[in-house]
N, C-alpha and C positions, 0 to 999 in steps of 0.2 A: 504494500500500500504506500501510496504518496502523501506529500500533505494534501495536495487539490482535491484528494480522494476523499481524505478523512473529514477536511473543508465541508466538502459538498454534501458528504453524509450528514454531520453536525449540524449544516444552516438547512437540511431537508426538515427538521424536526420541530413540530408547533411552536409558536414565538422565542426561535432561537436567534439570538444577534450575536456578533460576533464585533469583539473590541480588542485594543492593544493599551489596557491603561494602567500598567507596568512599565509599558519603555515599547517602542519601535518591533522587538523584535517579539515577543512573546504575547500570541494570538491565543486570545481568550474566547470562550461561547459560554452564553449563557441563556438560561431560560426564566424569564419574571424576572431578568436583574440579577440572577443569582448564577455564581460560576458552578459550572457541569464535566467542561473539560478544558483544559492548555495546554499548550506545545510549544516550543520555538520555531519561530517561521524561519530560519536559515540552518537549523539543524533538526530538524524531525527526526532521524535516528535518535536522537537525544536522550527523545523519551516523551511520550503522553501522559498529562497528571487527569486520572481521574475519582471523583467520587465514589466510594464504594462502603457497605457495611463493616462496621468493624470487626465482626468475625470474619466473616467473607475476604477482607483485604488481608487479616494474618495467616488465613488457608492458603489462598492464593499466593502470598507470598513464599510461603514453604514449600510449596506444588509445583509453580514457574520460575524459571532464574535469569527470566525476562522481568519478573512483578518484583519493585521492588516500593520504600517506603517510599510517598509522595516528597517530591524534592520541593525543597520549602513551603513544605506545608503541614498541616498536621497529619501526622506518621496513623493516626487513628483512622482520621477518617479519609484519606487517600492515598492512594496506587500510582507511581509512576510506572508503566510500562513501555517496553521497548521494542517499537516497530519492528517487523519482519525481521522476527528474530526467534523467540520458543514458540509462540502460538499462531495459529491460522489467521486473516484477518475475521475470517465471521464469529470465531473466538471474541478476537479485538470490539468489534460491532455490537457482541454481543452484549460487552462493558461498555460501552459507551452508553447502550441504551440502559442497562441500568444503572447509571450514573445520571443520566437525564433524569428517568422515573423517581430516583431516588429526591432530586431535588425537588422536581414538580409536584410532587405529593403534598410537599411538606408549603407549599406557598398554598395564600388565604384564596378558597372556595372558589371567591368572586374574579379572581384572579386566571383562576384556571380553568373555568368557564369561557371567559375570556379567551383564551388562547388556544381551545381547545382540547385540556389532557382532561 
């Protein structure tokens, strides 16, 4: 997977936007305002940080030696993983999308009516 890829999948998903308001290079998405997933736009190897449960991110982590603790952020509740590297991208896909659902759960009713989830 590329970034254009990962891109086009993330801004496909109900009121997602997509911002850089950390600095130039580190492409944000978010849904209601609220971050879901990041990357860096000139090194996507890098790594993708995403949202993920906190048992599910210390599984994950022990299982993939791509999943590792989210890079500046909280180790609890985020994954950075490392493109086309241990897992499939529909794997990857698979986390993104719960990491979206995990955040748009959690935003108010009227909100998410709104946007569709």
């Amino acid at each position: 997977m590329d970034i254009e890829a990962f891109r086009e999948y993330c801004l496909a998903k109900p009121g997602t936007t997509e911002d850089t308001p950390f600095d130039e290079e580190t492409l944000v998405f978010k849904v209601g305002g609220k971050m879901f997933a990041l990357t860096n736009i000139n090194s996507f190897e890098a790594g993708i940080n995403l949202k993920c449960d906190p048992e599910l991110a210390e599984e994950l982590r022990e299982r993939y030696s791509c999943v590792l603790p989210g890079y500046h952020m909280s180790k609890k509740h985020w994954n950075t993983v490392l493109p086309n590297s241990c897992v499939p991208d529909a794997l990857l896909l698979q986390w993104v999308d719960a990491s979206y659902q995990l955040v748009a759960d959690k935003l108010p009713k009227v909100q998410r009516l709104a946007i569709g989830v």
